[in-house]
N, C-alpha and C positions, 0 to 999 in steps of 0.2 A: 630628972627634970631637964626641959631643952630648953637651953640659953635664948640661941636663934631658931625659928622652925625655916620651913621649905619658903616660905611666902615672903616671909622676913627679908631671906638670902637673896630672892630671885627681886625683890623690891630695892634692897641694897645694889645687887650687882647694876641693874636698869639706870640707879641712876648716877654709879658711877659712869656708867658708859654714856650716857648723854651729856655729862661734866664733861667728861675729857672729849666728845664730840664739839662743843662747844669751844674749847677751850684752842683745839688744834686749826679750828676752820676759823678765828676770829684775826688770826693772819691772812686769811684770803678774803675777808670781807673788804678789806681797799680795790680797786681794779688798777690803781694807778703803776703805772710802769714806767722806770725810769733810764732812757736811753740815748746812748750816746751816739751822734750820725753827724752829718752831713745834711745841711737845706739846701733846695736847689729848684730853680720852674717855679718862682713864685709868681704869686698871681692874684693882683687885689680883687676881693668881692666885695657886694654893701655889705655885709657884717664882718667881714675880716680879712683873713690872705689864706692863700690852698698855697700849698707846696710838696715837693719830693724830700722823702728823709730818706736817707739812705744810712744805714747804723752799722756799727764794727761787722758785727755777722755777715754783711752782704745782703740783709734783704732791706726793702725800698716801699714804705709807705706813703701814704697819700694823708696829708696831714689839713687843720685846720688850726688856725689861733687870730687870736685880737688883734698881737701883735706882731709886726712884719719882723722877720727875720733877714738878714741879711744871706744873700745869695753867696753860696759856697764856706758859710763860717760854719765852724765846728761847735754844735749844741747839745747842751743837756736836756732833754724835752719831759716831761713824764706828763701823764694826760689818762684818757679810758677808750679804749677802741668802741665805733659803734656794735651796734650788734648785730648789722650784717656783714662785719668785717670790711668794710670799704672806707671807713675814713679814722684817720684817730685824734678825736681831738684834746686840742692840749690843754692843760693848767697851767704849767709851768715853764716858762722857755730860758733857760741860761746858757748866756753865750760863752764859752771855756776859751775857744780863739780865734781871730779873727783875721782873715785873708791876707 
């Protein structure tokens, strides 16, 4: 007599693997990214301010948020990149220190 057959097991295994697919990617379901830079080249528009981040690593985004940031203070930004990669805009802007 078989406990489990072929169908059982291959039904079993399926959908552990979609559990644990599940379960690994719902860390990456936020886009938000949180980094530390440098604002700089601000620049007011009607809906908000464009500016330069510049962040520990050395590279230099082109940012967008509601709220103005202060030219050359050091921020915590975290936000979601567009999706042609040309702008990131923010959620969140904390200022850490200031000039």
């Amino acid at each position: 007599m078989k406990v489990l057959d072929r169908y059982s097991l291959l039904c079993i295994s399926v959908s552990l693997m979609i559990m644990m697919t599940i379960l690994m990617s719902s860390d990456d379901l936020s886009d938000e990214e949180g980094i530390l830079g440098i604002a700089y080249d601000v620049r007011e528009t009607q809906n908000g301010y464009t500016f330069h981040f510049d962040d520990a690593a050395g590279d230099t985004k082109r940012c967008f948020s509601r709220v103005e940031p202060n030219e050359y203070d050091v921020y915590l930004i975290e936000g979601i990149m567009s999706e042609d990669g040309g702008m990131f805009f923010i959620s969140s802007l904390e200022l850490i220190q200031s000039e």
